[in-house]
MIDOSE-1310 file (N, C-alpha, C; in nm, 2 decimals, decimal comma, always signed):
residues 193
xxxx	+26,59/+10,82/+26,88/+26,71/+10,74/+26,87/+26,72/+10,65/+27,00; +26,69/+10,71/+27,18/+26,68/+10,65/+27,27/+26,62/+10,55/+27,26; +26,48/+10,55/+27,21/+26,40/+10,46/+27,18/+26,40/+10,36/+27,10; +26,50/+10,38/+27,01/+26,54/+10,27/+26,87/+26,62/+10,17/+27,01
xxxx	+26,74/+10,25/+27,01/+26,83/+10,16/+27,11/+26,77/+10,06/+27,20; +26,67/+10,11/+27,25/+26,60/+10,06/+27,40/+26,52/+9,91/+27,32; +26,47/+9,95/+27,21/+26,38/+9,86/+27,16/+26,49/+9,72/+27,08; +26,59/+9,79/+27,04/+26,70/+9,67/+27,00/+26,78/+9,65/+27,13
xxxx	+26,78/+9,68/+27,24/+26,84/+9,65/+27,33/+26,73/+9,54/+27,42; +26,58/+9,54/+27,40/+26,47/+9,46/+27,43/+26,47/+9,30/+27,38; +26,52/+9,35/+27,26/+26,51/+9,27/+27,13/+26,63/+9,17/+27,14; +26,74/+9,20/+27,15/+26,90/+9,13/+27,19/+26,85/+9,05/+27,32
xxxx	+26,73/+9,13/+27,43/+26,79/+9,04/+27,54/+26,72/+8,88/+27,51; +26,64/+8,87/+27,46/+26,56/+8,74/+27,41/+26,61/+8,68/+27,32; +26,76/+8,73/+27,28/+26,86/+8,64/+27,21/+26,88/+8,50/+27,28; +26,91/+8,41/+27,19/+26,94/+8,22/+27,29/+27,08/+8,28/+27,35
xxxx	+27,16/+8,35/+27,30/+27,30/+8,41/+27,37/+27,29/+8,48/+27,41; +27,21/+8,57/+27,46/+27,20/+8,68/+27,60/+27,23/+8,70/+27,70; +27,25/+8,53/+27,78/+27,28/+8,53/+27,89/+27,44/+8,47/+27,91; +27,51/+8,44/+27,77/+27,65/+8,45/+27,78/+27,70/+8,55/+27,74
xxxx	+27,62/+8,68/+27,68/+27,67/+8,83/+27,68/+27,65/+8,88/+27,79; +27,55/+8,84/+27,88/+27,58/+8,91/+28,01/+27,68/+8,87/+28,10; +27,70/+8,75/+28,11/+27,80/+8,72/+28,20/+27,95/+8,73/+28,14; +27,95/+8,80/+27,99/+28,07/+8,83/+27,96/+28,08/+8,97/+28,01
xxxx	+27,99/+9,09/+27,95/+27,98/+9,18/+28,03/+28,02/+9,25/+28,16; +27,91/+9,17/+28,27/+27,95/+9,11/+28,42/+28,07/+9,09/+28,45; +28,20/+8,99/+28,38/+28,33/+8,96/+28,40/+28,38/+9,04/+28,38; +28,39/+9,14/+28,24/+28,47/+9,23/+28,24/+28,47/+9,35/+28,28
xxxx	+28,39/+9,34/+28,30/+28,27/+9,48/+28,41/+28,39/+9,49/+28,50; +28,42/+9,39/+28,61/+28,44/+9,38/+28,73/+28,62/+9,39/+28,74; +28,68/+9,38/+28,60/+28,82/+9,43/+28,55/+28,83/+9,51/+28,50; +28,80/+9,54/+28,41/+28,85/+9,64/+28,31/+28,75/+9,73/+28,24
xxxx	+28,62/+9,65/+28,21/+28,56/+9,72/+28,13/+28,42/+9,87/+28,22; +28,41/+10,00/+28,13/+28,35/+10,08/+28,20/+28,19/+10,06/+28,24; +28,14/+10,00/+28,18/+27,99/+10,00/+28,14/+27,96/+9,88/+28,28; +27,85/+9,91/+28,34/+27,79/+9,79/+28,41/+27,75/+9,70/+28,35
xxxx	+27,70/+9,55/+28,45/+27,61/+9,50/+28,36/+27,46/+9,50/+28,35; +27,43/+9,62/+28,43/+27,28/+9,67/+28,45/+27,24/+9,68/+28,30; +27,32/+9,73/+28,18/+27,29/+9,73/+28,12/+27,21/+9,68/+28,07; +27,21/+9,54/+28,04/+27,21/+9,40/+28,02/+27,07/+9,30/+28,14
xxxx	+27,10/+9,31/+28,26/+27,04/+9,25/+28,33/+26,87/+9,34/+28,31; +26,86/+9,46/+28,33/+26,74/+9,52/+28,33/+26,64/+9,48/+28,21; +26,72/+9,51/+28,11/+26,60/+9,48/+27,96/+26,60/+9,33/+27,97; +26,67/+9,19/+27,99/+26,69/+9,07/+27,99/+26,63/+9,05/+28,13
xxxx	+26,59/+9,09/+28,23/+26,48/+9,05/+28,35/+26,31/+9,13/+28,26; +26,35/+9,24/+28,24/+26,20/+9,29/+28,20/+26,15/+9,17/+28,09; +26,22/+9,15/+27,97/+26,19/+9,09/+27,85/+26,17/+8,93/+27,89; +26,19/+8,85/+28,01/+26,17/+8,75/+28,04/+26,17/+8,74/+28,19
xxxx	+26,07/+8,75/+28,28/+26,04/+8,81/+28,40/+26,08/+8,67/+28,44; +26,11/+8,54/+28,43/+26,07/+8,38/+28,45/+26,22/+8,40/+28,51; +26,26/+8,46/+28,43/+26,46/+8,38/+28,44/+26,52/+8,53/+28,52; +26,43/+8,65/+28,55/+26,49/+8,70/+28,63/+26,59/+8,63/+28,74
xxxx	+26,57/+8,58/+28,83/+26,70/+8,51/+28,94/+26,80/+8,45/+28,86; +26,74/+8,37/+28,76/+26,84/+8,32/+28,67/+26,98/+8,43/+28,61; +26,93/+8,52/+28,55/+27,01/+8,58/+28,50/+27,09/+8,74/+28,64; +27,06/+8,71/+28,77/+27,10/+8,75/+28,87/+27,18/+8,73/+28,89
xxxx	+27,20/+8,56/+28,87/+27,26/+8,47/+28,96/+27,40/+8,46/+28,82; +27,40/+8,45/+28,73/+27,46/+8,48/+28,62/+27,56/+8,59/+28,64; +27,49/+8,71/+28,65/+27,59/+8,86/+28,66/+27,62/+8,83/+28,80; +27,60/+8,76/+28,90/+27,66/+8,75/+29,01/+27,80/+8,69/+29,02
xxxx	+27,80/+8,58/+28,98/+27,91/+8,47/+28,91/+27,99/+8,54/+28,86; +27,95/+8,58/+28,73/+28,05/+8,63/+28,64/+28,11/+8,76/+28,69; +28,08/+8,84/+28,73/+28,12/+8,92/+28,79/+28,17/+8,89/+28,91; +28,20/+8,81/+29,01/+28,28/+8,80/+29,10/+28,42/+8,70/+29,06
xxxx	+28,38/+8,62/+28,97/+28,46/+8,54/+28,87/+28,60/+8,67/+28,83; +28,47/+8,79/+28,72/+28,58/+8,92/+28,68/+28,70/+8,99/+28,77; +28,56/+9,00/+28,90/+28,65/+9,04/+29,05/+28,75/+9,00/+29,09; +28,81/+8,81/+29,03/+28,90/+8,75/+29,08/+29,04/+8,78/+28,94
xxxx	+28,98/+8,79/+28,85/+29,04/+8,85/+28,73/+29,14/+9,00/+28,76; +29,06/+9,07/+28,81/+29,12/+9,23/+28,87/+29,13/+9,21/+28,98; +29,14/+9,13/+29,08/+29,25/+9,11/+29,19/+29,42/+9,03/+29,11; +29,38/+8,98/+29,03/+29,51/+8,87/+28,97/+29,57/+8,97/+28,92
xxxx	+29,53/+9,10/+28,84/+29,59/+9,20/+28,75/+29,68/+9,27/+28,87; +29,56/+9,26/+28,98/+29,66/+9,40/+29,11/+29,74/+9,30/+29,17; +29,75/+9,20/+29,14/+29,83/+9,11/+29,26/+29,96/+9,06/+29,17; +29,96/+8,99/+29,06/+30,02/+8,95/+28,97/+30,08/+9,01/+28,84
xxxx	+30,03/+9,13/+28,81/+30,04/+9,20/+28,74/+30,01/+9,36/+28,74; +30,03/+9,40/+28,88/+30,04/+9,55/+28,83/+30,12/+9,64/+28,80; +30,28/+9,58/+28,81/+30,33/+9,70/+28,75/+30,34/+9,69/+28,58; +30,29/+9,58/+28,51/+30,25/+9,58/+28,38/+30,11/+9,61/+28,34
xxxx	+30,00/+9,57/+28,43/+29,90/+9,59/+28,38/+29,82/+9,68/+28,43; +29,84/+9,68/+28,55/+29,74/+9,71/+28,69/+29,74/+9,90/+28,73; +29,89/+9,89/+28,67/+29,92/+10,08/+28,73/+29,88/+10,12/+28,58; +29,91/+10,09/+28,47/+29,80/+10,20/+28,32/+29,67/+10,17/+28,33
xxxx	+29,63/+10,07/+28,43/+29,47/+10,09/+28,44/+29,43/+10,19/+28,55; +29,51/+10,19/+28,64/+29,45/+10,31/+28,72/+29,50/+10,42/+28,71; +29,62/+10,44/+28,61/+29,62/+10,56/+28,57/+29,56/+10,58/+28,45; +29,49/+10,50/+28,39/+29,39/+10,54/+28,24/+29,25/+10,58/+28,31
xxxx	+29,26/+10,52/+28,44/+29,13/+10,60/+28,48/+29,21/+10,73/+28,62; +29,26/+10,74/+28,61/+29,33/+10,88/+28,72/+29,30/+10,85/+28,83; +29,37/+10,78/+28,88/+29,38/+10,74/+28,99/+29,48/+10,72/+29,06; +29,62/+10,77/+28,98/+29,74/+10,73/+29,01/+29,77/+10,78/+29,16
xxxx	+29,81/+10,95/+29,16/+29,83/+11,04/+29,24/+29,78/+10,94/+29,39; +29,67/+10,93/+29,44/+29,62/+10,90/+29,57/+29,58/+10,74/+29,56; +29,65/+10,69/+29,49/+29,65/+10,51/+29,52/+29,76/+10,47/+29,62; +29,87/+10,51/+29,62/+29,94/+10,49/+29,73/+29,89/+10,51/+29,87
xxxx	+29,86/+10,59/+29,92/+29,79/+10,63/+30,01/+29,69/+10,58/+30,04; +29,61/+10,50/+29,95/+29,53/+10,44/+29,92/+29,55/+10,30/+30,00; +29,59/+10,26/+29,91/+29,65/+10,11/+29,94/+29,70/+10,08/+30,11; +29,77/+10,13/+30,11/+29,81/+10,16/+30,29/+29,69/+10,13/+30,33
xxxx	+29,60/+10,21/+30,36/+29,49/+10,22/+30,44/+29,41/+10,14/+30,44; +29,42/+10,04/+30,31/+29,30/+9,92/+30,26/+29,31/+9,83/+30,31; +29,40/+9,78/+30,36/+29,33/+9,66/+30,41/+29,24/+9,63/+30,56; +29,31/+9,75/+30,62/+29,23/+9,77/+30,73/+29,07/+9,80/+30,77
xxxx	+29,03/+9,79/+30,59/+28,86/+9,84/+30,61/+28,86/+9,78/+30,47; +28,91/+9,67/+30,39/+28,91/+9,62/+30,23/+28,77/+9,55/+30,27; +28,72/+9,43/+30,35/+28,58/+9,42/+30,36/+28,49/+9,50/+30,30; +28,49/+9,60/+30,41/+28,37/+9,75/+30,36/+28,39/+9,76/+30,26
xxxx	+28,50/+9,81/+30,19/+28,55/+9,87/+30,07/+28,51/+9,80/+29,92; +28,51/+9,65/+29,94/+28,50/+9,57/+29,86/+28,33/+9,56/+29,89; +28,25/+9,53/+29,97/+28,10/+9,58/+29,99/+28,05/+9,67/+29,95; +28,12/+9,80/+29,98/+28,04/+9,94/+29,94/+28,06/+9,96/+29,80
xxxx	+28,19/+9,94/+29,73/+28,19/+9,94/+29,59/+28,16/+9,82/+29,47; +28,06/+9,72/+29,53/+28,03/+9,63/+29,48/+27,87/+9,60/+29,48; +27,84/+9,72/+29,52/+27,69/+9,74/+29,58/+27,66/+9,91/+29,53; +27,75/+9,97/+29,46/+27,69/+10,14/+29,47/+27,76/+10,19/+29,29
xxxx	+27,80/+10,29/+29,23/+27,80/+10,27/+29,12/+27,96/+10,30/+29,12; +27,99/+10,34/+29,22/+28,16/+10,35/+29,27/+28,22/+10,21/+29,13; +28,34/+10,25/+29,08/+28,40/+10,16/+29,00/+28,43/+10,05/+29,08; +28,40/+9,93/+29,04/+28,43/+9,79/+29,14/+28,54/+9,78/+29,04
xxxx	+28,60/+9,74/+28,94/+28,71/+9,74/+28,87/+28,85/+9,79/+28,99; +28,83/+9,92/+29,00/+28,95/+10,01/+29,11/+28,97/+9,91/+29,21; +28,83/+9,87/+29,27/+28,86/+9,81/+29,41/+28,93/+9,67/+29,40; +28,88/+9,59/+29,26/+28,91/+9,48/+29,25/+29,09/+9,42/+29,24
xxxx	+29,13/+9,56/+29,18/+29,28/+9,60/+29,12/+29,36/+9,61/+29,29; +29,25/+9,68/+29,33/+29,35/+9,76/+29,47/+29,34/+9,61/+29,55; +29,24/+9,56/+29,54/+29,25/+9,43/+29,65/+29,35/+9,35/+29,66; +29,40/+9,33/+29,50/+29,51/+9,24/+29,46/+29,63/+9,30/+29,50
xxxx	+29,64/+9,42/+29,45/+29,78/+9,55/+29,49/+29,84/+9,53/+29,62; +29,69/+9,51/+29,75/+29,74/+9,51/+29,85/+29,75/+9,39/+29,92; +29,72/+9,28/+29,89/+29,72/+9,12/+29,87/+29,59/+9,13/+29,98; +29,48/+9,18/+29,98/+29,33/+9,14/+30,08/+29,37/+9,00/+30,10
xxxx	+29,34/+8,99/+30,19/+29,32/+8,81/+30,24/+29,17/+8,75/+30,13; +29,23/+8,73/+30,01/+29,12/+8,67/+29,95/+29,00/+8,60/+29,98; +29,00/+8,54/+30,11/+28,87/+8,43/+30,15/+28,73/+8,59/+30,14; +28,84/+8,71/+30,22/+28,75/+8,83/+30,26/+28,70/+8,88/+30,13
xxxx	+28,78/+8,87/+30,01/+28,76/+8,93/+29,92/+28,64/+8,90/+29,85; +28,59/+8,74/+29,84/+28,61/+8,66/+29,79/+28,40/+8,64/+29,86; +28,42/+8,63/+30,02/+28,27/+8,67/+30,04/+28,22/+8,80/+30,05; +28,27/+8,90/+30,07/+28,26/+9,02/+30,03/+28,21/+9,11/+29,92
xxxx	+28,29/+9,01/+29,81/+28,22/+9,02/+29,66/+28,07/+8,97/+29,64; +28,11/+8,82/+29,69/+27,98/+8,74/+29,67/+27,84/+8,83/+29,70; +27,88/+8,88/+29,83/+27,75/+8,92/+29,95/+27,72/+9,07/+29,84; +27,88/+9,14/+29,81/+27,76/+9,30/+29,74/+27,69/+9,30/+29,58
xxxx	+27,82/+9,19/+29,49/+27,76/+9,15/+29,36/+27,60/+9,07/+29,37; +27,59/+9,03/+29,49/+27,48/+8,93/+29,47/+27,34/+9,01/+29,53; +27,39/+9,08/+29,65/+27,26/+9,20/+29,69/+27,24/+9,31/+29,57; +27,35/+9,30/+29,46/+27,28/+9,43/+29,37/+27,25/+9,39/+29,29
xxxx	+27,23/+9,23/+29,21/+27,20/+9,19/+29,07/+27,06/+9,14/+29,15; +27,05/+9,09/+29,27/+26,96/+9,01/+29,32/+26,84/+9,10/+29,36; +26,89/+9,22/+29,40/+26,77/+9,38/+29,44/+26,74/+9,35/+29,34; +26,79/+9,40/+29,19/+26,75/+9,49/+29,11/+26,69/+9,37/+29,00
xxxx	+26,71/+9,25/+28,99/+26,59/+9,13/+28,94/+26,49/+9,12/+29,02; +26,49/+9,16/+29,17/+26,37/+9,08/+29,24/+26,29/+9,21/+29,22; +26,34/+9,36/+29,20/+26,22/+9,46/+29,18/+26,14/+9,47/+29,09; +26,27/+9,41/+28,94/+26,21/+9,39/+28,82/+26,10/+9,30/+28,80
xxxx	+26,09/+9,17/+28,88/+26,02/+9,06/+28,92/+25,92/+9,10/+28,91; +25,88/+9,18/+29,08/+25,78/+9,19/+29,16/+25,72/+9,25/+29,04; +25,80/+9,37/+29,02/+25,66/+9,52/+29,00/+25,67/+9,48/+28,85; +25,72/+9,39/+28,76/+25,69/+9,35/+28,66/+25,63/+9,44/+28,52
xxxx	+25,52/+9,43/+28,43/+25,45/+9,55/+28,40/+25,51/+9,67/+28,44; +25,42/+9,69/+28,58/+25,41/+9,87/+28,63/+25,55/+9,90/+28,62; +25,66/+9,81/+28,62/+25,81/+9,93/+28,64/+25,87/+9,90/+28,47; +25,82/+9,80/+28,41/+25,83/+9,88/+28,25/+25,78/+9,96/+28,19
xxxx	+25,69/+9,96/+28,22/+25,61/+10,07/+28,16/+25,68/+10,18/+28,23; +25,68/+10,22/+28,36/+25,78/+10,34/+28,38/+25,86/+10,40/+28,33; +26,00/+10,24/+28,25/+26,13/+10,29/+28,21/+26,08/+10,29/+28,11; +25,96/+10,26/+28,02/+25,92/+10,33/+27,88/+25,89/+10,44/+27,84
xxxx	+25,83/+10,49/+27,99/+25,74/+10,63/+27,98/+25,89/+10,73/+28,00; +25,97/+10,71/+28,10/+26,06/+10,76/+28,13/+26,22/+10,75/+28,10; +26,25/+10,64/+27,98/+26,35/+10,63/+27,92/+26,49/+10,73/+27,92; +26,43/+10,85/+27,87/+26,51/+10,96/+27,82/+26,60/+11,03/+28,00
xxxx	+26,49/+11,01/+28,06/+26,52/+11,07/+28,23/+26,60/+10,97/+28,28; +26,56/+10,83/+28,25/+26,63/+10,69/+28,38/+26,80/+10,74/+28,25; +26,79/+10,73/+28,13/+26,90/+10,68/+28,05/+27,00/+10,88/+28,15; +26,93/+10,97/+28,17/+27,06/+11,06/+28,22/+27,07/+11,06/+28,35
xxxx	+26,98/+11,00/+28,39/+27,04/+10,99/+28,53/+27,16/+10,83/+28,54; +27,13/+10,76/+28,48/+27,21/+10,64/+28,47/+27,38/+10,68/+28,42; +27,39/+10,80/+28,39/+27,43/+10,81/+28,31/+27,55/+10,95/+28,40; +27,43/+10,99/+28,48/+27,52/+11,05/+28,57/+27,60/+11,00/+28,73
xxxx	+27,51/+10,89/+28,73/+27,54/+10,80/+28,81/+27,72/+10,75/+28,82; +27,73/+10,67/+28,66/+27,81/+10,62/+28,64/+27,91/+10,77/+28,62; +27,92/+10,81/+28,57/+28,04/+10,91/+28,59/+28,05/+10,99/+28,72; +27,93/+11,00/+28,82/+27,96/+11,02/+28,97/+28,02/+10,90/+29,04
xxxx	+28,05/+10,81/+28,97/+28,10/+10,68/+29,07/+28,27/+10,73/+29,02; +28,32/+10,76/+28,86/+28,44/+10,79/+28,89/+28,48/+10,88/+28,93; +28,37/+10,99/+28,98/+28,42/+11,12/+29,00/+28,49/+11,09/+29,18; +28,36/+11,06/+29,21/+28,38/+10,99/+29,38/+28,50/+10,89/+29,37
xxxx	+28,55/+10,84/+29,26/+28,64/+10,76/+29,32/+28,78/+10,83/+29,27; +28,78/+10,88/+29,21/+28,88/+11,00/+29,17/+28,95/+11,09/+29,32; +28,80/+11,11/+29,41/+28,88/+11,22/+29,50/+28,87/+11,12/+29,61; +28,80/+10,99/+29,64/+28,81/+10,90/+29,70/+28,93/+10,84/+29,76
x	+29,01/+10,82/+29,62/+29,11/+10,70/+29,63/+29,25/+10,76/+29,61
């Protein structure tokens, strides 16, 4: 079944619309939605190794685009929108506490969870919550959205072949570890935040 998926998920990325599902993805990635857009960027760099930067530069955008989306929610709208999102993800209890302490290190914060599998969504919300000086927000995003779509096309690039075939041979292993990844990013942000 992993393998069906993987193979229609090969198959989609060589869609003529692929690369406005990624940067839909990407955008809502960076608000609201749980799923990265790794999803998306890995089979659509493997399946067309030419437009890897292209579609880097895509989830970079759109996802810092999303970023400016979930600062507007925490800025403009959280006590309608912004506090059932971080309490649909539990986060409620230690966001106060939270927030206090952010803007004094929101740079890093906005870097480190924009670059690691930590929910960028939370940070994007809290940025707004605590009004970040946006210009910071704003290159901060750029610099970790763009080092992580930009690593992880330029590996796919290089090692081309030899790192597909890897995630062929090893599908079943990258899909639980990816898998534990992303639910160690809410777990860490759960006792984080």
């Amino acid at each position: 079944m992993l393998r069906r998926l993987y193979d229609w998920t090969m198959e989609l990325a060589r869609h003529r619309y692929a690369a406005w599902a990624l940067a839909g993805v990407a955008f809502i990635e960076s608000s609201v939605f749980p799923i990265p857009p790794d999803v998306m960027l890995i089979p659509m760099a493997l399946a067309e190794r030419a437009k890897a930067w292209l579609y880097a530069a895509i989830a970079t955008a759109a996802s810092v685009i999303g970023g400016l989306a979930g600062y507007a929610i925490g800025y403009f709208l959280f006590e309608t929108i912004g506090q059932p999102l971080i309490a649909l993800y539990g986060y409620t209890e230690a966001f106060e506490s939270f927030a206090d302490r952010y803007n004094e290190w929101g740079a890093w914060i906005v870097f480190i969870a924009g670059t690691t599998p930590f929910p960028y969504k939370v940070i994007t919300i809290a940025s707004g919550v605590t009004a970040l000086d946006l210009g910071v927000f704003i290159v901060a995003s750029v610099l970790a959205r763009g080092a992580r779509f930009f690593l992880v096309a330029g590996l796919l690039y290089w090692l081309g072949p030899p790192i597909r075939d890897f995630i062929e041979r090893y599908l079943g292993l990258l899909a639980t570890l990816f898998v534990v990844l992303l639910v160690g990013g809410f777990v860490v942000a759960k006792y984080l935040v």
